[in-house]
PQR file of N, CA, C, O and H, with PARSE charges and radii, in Angstrom:
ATOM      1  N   UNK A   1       0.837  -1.184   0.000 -0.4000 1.5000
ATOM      2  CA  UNK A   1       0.000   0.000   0.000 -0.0000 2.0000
ATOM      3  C   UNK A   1       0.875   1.238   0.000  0.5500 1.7000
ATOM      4  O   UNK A   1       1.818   1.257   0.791 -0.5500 1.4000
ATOM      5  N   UNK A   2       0.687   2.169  -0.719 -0.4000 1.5000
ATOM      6  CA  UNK A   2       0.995   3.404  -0.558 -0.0000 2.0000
ATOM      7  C   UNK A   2       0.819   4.566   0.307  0.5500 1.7000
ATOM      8  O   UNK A   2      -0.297   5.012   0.573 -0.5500 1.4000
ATOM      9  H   UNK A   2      -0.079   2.153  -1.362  0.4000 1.0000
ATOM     10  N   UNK A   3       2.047   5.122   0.804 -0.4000 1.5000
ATOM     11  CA  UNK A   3       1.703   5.862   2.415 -0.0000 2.0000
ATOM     12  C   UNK A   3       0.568   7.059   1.976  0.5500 1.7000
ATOM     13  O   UNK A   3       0.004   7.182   0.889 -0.5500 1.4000
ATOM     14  H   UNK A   3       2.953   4.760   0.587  0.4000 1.0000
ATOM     15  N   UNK A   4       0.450   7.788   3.044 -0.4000 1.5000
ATOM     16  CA  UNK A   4      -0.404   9.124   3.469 -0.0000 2.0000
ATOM     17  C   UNK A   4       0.589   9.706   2.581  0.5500 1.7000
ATOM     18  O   UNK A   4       1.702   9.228   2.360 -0.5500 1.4000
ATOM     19  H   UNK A   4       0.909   7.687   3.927  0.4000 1.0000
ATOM     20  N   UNK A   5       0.009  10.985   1.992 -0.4000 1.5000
ATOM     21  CA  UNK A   5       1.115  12.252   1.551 -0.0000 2.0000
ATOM     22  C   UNK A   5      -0.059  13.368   2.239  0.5500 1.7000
ATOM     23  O   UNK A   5      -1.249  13.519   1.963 -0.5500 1.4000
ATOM     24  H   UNK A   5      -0.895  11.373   2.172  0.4000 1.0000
ATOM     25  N   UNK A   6       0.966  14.181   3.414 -0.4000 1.5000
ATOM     26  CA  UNK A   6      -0.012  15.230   3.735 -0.0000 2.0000
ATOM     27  C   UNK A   6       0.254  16.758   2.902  0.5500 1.7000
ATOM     28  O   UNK A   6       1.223  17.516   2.856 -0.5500 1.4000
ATOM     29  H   UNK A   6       1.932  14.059   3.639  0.4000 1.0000
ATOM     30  N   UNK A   7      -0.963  16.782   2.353 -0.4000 1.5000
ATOM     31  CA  UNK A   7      -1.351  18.422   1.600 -0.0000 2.0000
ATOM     32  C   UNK A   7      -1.147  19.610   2.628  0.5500 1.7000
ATOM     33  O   UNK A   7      -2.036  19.798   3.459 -0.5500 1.4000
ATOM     34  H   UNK A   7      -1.750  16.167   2.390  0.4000 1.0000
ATOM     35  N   UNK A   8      -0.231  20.275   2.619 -0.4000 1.5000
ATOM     36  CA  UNK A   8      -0.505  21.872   2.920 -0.0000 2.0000
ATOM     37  C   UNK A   8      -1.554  21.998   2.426  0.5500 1.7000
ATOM     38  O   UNK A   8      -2.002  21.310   1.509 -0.5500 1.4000
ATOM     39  H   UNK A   8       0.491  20.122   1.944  0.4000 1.0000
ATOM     40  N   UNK A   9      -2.351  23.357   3.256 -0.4000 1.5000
ATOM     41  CA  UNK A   9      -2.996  23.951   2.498 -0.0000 2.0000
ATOM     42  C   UNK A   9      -3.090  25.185   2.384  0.5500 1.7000
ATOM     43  O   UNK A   9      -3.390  25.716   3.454 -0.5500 1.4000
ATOM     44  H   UNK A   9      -1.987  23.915   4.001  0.4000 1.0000
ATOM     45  N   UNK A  10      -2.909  26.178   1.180 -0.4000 1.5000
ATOM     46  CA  UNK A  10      -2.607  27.172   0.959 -0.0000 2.0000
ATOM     47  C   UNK A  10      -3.895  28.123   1.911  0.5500 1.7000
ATOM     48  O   UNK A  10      -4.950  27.578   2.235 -0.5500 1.4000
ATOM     49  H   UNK A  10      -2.665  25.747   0.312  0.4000 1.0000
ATOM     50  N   UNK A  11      -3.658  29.218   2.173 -0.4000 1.5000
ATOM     51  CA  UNK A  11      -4.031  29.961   3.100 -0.0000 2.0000
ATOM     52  C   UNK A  11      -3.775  31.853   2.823  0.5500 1.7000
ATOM     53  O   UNK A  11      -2.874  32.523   3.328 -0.5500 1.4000
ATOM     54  H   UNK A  11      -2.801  29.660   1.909  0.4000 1.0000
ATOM     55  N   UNK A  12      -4.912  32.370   1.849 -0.4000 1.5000
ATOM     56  CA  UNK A  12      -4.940  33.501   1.664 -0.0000 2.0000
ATOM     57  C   UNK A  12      -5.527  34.605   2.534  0.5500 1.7000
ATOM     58  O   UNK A  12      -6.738  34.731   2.710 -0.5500 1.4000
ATOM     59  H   UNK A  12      -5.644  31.826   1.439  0.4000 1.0000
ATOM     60  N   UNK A  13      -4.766  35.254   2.972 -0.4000 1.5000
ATOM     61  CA  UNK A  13      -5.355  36.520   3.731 -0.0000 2.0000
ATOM     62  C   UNK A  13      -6.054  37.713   2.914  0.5500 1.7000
ATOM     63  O   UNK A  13      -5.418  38.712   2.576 -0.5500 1.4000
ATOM     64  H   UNK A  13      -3.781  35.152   2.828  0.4000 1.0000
ATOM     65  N   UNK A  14      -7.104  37.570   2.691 -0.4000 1.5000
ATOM     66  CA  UNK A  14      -7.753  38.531   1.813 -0.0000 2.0000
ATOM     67  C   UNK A  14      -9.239  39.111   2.630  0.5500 1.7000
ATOM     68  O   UNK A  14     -10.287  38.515   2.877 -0.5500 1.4000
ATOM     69  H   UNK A  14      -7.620  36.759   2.965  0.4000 1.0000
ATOM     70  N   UNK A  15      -8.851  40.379   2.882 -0.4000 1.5000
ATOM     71  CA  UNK A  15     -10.181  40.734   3.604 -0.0000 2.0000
ATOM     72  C   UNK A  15     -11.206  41.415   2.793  0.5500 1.7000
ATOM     73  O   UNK A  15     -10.924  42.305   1.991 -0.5500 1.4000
ATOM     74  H   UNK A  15      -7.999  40.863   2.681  0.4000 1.0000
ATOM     75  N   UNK A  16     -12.386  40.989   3.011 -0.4000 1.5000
ATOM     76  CA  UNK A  16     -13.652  41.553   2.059 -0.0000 2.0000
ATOM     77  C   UNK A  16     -14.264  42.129   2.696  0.5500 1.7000
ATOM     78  O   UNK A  16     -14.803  41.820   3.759 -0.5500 1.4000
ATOM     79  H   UNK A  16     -12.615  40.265   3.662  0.4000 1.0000
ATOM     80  N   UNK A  17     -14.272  43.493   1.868 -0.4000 1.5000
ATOM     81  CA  UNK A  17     -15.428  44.540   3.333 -0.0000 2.0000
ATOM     82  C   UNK A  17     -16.626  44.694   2.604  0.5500 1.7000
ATOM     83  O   UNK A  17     -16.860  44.521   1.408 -0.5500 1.4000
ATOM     84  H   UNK A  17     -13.834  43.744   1.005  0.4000 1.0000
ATOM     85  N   UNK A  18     -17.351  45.055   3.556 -0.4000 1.5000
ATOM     86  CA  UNK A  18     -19.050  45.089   3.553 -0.0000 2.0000
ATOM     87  C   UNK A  18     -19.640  45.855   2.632  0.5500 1.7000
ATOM     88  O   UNK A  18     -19.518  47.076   2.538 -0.5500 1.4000
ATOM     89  H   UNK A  18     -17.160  45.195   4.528  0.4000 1.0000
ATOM     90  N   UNK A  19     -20.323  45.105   1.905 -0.4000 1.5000
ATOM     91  CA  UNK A  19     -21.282  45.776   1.288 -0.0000 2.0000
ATOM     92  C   UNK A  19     -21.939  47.269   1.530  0.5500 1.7000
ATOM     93  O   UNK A  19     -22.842  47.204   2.364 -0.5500 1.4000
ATOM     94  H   UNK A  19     -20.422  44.113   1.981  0.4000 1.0000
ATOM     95  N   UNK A  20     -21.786  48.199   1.171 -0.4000 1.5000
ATOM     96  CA  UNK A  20     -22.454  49.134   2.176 -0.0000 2.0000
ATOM     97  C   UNK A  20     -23.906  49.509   1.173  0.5500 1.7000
ATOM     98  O   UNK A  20     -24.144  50.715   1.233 -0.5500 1.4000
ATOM     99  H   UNK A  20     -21.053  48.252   0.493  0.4000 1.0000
ATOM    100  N   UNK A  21     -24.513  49.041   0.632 -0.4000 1.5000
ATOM    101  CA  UNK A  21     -25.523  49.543  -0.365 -0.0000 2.0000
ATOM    102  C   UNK A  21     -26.424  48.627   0.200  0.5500 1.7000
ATOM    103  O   UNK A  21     -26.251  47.411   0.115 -0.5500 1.4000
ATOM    104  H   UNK A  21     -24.320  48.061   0.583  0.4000 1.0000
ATOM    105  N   UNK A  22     -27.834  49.396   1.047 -0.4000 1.5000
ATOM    106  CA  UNK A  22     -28.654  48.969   1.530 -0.0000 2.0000
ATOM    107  C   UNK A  22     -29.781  48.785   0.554  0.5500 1.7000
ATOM    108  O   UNK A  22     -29.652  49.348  -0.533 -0.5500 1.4000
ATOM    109  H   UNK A  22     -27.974  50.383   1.116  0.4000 1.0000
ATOM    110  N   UNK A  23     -31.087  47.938   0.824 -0.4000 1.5000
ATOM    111  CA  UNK A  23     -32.162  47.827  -0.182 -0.0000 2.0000
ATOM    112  C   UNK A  23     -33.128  48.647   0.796  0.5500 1.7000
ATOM    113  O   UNK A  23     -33.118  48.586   2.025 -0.5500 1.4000
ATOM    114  H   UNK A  23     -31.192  47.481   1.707  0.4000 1.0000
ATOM    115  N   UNK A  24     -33.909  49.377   0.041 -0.4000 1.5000
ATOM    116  CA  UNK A  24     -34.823  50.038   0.992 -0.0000 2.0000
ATOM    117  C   UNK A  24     -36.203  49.449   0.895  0.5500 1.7000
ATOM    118  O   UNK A  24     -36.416  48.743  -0.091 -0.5500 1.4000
ATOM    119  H   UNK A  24     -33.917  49.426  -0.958  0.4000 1.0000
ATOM    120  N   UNK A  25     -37.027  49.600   1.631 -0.4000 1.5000
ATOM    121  CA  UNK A  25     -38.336  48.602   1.731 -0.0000 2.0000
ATOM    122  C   UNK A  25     -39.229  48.816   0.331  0.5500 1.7000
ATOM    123  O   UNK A  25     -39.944  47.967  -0.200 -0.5500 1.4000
ATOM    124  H   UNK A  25     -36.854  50.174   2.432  0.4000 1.0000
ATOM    125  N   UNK A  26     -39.011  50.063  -0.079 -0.4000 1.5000
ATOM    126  CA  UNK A  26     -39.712  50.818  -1.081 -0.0000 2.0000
ATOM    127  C   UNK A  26     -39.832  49.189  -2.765  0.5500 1.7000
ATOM    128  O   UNK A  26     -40.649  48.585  -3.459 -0.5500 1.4000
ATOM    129  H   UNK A  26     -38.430  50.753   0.353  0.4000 1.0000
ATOM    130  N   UNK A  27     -37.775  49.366  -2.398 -0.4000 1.5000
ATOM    131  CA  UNK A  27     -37.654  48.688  -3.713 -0.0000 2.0000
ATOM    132  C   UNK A  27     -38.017  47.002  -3.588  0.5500 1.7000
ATOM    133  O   UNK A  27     -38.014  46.348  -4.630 -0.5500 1.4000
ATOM    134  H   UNK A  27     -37.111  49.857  -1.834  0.4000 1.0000
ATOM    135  N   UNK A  28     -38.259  46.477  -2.572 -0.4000 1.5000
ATOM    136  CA  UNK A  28     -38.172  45.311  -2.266 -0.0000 2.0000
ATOM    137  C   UNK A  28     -40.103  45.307  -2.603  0.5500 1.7000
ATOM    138  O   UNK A  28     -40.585  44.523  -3.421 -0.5500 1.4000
ATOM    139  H   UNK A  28     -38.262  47.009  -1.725  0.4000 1.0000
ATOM    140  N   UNK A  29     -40.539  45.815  -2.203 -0.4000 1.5000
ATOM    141  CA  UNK A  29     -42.016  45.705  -2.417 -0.0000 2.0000
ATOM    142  C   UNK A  29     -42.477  45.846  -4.201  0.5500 1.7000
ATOM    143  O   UNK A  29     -43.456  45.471  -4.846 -0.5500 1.4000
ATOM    144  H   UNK A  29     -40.148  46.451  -1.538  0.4000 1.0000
ATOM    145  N   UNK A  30     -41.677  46.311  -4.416 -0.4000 1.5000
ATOM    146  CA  UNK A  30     -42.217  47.017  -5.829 -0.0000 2.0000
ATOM    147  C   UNK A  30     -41.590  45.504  -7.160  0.5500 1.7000
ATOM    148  O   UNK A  30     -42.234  45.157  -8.150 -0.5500 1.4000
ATOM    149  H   UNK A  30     -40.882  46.615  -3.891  0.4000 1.0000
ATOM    150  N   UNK A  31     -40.132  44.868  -6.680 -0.4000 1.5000
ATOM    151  CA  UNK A  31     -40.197  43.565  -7.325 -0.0000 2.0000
ATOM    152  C   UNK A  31     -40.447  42.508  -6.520  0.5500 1.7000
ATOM    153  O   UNK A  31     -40.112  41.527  -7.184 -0.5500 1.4000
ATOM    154  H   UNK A  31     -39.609  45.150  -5.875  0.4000 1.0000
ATOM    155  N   UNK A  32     -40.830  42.164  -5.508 -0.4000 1.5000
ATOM    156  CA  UNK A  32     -41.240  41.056  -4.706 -0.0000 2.0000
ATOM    157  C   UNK A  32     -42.987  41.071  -5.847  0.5500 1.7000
ATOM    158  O   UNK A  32     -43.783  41.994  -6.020 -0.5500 1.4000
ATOM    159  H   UNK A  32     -41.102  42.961  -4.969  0.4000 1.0000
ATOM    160  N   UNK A  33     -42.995  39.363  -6.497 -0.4000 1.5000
ATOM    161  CA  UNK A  33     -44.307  38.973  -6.785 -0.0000 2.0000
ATOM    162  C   UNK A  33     -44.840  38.120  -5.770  0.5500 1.7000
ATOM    163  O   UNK A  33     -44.109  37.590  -4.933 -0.5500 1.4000
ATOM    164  H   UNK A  33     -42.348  38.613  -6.357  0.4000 1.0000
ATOM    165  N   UNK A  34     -46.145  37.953  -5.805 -0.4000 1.5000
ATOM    166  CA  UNK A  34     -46.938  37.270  -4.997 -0.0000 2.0000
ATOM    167  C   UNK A  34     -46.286  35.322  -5.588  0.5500 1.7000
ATOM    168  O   UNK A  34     -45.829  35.009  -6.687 -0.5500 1.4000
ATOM    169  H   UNK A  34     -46.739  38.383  -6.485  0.4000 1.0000
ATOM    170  N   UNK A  35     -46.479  34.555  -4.542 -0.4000 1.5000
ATOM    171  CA  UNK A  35     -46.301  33.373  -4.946 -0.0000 2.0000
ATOM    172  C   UNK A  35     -46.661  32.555  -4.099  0.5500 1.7000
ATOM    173  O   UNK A  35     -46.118  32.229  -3.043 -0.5500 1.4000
ATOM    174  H   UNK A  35     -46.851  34.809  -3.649  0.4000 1.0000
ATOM    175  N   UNK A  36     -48.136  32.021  -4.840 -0.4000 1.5000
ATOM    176  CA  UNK A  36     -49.124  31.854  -4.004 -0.0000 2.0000
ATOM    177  C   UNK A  36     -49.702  29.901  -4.368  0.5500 1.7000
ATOM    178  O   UNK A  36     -50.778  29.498  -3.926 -0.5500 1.4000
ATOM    179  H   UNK A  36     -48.577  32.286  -5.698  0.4000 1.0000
ATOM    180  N   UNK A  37     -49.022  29.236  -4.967 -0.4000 1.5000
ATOM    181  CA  UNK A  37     -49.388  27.957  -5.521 -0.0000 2.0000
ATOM    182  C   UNK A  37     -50.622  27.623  -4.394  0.5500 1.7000
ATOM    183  O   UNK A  37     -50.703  27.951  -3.211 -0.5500 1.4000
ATOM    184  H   UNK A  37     -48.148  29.564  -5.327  0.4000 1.0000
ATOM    185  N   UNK A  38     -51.676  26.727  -5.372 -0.4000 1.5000
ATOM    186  CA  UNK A  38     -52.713  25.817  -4.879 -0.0000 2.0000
ATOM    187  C   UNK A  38     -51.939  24.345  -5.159  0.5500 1.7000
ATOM    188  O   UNK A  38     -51.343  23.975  -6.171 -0.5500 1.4000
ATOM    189  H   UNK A  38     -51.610  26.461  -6.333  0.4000 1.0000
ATOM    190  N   UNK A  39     -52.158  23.680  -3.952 -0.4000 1.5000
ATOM    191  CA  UNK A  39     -51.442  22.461  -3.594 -0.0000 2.0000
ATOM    192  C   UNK A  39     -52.863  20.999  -3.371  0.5500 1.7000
ATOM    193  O   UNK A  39     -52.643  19.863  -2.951 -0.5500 1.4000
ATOM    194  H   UNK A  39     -52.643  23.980  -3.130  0.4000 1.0000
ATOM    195  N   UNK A  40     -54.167  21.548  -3.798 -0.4000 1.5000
ATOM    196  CA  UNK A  40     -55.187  21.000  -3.914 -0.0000 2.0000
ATOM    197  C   UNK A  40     -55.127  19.592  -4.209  0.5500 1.7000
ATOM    198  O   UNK A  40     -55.275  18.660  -3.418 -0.5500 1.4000
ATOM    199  H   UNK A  40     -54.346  22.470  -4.139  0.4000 1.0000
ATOM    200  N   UNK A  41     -54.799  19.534  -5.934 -0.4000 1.5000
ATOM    201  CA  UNK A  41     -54.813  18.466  -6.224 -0.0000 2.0000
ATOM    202  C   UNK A  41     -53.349  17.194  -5.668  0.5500 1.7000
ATOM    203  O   UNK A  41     -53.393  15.976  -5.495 -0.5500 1.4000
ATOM    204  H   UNK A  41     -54.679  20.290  -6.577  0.4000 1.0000
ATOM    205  N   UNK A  42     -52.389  18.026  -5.557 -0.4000 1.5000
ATOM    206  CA  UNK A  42     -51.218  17.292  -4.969 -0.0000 2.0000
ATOM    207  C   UNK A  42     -51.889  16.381  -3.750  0.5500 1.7000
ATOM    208  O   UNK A  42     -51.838  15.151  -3.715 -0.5500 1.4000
ATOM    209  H   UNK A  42     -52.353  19.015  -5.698  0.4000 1.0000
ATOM    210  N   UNK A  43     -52.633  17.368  -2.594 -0.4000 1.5000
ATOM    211  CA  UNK A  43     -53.263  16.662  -1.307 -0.0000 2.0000
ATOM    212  C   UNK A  43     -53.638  15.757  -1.468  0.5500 1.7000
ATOM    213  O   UNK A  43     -53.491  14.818  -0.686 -0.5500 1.4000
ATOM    214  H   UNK A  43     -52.674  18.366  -2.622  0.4000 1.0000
ATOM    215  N   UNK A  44     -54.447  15.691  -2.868 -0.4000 1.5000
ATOM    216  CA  UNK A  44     -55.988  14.640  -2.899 -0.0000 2.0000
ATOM    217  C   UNK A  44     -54.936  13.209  -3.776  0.5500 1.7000
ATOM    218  O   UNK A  44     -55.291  12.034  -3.679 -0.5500 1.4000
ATOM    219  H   UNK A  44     -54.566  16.454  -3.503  0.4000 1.0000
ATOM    220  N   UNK A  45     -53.561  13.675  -4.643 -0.4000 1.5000
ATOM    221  CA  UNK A  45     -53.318  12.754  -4.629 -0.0000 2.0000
ATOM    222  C   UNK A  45     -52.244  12.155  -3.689  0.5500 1.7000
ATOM    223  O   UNK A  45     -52.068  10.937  -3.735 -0.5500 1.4000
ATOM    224  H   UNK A  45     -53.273  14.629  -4.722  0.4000 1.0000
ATOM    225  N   UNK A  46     -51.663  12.754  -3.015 -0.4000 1.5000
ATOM    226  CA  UNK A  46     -51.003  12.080  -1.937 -0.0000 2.0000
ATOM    227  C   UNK A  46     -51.757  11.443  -0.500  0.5500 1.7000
ATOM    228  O   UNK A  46     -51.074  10.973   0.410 -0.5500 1.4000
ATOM    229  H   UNK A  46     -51.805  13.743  -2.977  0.4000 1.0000
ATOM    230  N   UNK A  47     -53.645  11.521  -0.432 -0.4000 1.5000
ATOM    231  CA  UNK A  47     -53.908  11.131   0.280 -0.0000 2.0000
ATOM    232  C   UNK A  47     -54.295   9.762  -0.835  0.5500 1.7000
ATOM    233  O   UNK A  47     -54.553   8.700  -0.269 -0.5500 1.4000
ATOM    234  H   UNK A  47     -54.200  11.902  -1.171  0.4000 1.0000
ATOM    235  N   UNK A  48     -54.313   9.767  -1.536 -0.4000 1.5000
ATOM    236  CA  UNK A  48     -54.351   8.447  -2.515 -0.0000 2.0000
ATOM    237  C   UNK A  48     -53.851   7.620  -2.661  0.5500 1.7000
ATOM    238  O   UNK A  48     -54.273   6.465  -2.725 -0.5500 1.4000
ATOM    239  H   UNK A  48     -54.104  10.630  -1.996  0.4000 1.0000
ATOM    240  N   UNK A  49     -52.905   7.983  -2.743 -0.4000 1.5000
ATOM    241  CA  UNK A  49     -51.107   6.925  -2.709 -0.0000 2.0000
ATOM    242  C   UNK A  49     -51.291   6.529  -1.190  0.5500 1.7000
ATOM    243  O   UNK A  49     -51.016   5.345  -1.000 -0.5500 1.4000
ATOM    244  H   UNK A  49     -52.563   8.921  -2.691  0.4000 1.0000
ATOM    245  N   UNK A  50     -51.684   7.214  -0.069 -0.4000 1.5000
ATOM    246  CA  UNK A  50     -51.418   6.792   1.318 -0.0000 2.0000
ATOM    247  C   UNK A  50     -52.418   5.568   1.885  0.5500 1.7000
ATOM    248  O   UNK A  50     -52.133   4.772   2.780 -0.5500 1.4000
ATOM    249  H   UNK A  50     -51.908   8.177  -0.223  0.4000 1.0000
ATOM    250  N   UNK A  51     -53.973   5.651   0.933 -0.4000 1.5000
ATOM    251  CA  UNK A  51     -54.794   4.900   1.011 -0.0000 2.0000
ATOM    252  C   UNK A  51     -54.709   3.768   0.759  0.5500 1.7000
ATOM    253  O   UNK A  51     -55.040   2.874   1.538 -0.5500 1.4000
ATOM    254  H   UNK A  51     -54.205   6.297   0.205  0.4000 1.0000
ATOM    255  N   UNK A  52     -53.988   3.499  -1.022 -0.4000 1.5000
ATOM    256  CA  UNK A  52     -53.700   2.637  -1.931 -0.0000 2.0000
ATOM    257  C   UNK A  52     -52.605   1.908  -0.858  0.5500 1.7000
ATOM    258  O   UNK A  52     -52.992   0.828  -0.411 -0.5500 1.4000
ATOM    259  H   UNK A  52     -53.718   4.225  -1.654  0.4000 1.0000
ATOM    260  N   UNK A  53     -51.374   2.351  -0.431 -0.4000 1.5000
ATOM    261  CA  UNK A  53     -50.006   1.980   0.192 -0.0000 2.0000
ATOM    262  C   UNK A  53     -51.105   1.247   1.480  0.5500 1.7000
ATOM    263  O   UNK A  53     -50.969   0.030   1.608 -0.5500 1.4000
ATOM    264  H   UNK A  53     -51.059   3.228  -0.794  0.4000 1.0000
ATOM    265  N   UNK A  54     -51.707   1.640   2.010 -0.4000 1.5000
ATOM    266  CA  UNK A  54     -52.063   1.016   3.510 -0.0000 2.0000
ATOM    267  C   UNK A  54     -53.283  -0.118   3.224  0.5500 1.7000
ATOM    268  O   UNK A  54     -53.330  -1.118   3.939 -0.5500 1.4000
ATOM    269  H   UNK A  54     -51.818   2.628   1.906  0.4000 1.0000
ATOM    270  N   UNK A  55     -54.247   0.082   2.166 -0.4000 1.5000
ATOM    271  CA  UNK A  55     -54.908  -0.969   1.683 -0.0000 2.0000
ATOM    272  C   UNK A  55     -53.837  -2.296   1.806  0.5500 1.7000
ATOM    273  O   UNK A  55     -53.894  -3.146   2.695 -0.5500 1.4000
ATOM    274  H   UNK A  55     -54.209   0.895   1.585  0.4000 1.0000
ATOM    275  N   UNK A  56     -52.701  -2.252   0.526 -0.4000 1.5000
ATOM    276  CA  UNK A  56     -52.167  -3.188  -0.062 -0.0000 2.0000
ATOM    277  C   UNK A  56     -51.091  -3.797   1.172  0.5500 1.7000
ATOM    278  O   UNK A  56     -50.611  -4.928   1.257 -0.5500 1.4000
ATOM    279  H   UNK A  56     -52.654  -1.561  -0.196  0.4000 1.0000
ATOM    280  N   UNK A  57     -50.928  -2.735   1.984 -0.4000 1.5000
ATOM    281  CA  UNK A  57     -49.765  -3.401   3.413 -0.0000 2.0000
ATOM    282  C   UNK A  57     -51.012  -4.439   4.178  0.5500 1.7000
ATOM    283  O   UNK A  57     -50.876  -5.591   4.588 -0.5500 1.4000
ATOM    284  H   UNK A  57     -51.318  -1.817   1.915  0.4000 1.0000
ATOM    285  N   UNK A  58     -52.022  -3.717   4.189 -0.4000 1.5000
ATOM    286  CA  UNK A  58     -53.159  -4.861   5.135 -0.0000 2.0000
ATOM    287  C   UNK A  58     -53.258  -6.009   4.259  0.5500 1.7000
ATOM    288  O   UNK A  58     -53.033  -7.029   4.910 -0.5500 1.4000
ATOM    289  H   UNK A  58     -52.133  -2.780   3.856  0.4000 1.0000
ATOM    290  N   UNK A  59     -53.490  -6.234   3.120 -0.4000 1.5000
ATOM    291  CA  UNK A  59     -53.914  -6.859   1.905 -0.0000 2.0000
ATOM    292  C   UNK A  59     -52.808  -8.218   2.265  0.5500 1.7000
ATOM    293  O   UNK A  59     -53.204  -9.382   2.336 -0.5500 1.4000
ATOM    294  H   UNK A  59     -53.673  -5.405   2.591  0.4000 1.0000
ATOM    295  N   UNK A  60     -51.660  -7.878   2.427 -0.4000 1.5000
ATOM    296  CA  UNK A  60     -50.423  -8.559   2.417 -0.0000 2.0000
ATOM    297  C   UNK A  60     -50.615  -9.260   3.801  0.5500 1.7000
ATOM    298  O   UNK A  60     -50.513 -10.483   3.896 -0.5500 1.4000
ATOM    299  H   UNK A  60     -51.338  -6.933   2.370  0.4000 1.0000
ATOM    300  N   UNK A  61     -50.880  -8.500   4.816 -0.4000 1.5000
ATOM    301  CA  UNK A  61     -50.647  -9.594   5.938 -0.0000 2.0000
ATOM    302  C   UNK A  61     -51.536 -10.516   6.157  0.5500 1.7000
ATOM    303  O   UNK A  61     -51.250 -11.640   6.571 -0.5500 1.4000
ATOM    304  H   UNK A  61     -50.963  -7.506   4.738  0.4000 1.0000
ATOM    305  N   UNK A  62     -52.830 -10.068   5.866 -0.4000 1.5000
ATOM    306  CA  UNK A  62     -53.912 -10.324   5.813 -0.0000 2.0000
ATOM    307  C   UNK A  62     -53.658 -12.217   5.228  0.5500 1.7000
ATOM    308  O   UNK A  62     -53.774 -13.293   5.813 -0.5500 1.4000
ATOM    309  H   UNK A  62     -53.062  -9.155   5.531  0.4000 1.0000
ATOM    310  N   UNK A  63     -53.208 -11.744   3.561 -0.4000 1.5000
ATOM    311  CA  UNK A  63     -52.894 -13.269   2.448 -0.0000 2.0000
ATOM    312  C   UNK A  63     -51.939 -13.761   3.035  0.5500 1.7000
ATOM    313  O   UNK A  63     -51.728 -14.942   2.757 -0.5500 1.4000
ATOM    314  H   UNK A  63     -53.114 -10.869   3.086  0.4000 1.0000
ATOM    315  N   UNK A  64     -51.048 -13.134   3.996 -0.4000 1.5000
ATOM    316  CA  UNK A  64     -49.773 -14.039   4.836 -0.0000 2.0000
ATOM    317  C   UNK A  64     -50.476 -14.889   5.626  0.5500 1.7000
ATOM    318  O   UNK A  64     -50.138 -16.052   5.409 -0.5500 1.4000
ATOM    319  H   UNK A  64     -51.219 -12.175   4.221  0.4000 1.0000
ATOM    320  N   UNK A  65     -51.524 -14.753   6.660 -0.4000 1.5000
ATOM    321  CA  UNK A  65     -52.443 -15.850   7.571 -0.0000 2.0000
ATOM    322  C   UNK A  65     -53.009 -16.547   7.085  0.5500 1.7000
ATOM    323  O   UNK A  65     -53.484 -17.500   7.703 -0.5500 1.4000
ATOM    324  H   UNK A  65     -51.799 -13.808   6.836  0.4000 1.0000
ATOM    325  N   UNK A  66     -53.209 -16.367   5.722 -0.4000 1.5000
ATOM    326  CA  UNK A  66     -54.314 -17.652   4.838 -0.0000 2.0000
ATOM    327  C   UNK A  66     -52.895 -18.627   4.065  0.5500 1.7000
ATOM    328  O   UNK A  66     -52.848 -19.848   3.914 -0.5500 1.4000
ATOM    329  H   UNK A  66     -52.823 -15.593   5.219  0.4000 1.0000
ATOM    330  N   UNK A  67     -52.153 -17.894   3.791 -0.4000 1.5000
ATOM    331  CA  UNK A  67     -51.188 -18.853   2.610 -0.0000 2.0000
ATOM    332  C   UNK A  67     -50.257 -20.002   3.684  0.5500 1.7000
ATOM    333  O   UNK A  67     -49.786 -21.002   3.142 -0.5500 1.4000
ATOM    334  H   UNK A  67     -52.191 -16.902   3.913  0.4000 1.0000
ATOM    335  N   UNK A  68     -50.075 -19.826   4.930 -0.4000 1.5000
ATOM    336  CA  UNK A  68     -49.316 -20.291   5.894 -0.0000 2.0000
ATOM    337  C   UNK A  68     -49.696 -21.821   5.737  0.5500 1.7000
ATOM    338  O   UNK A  68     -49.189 -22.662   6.479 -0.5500 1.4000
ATOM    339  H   UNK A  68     -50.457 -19.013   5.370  0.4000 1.0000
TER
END
C-alpha cells in the first residue's frame, strides 16, 4: 500500500469589506411577486397513494395468515 502524503494547504489573507448599499423597503415591495401555488390536487393525490399503500400493506398480511 501506498503511504499518506499530507497536503498543505494554501491559506490567503484577503479581507472583504461590507457591502455598504442597503435595499430600501420601497424597492423590495415594488419587485417582490406574490407566490401563491394551490397544492389541492397534490393533497388529494397524496392522500391516494397513502390509502392505496395502507390498503395493499393490510392486503399482504392479511394473504400471509391464509397462505401459511
Amino acid at each position: 500500500m501506498s503511504k499518506k502524503q499530507k497536503r498543505q494547504g494554501s491559506s490567503a489573507n484577503v479581507s472583504v469589506a461590507p457591502i455598504a448599499e442597503k435595499i430600501t423597503p420601497s424597492r423590495i415591495s415594488s419587485t417582490t411577486t406574490e407566490f401563491n401555488p394551490d397544492y389541492t390536487p397534490v393533497i388529494k393525490d397524496l392522500k391516494r397513494i397513502g390509502i392505496l399503500a395502507g390498503s395493499f400493506i393490510t392486503l399482504l398480511v392479511v394473504l400471509s395468515f391464509f397462505l401459511r
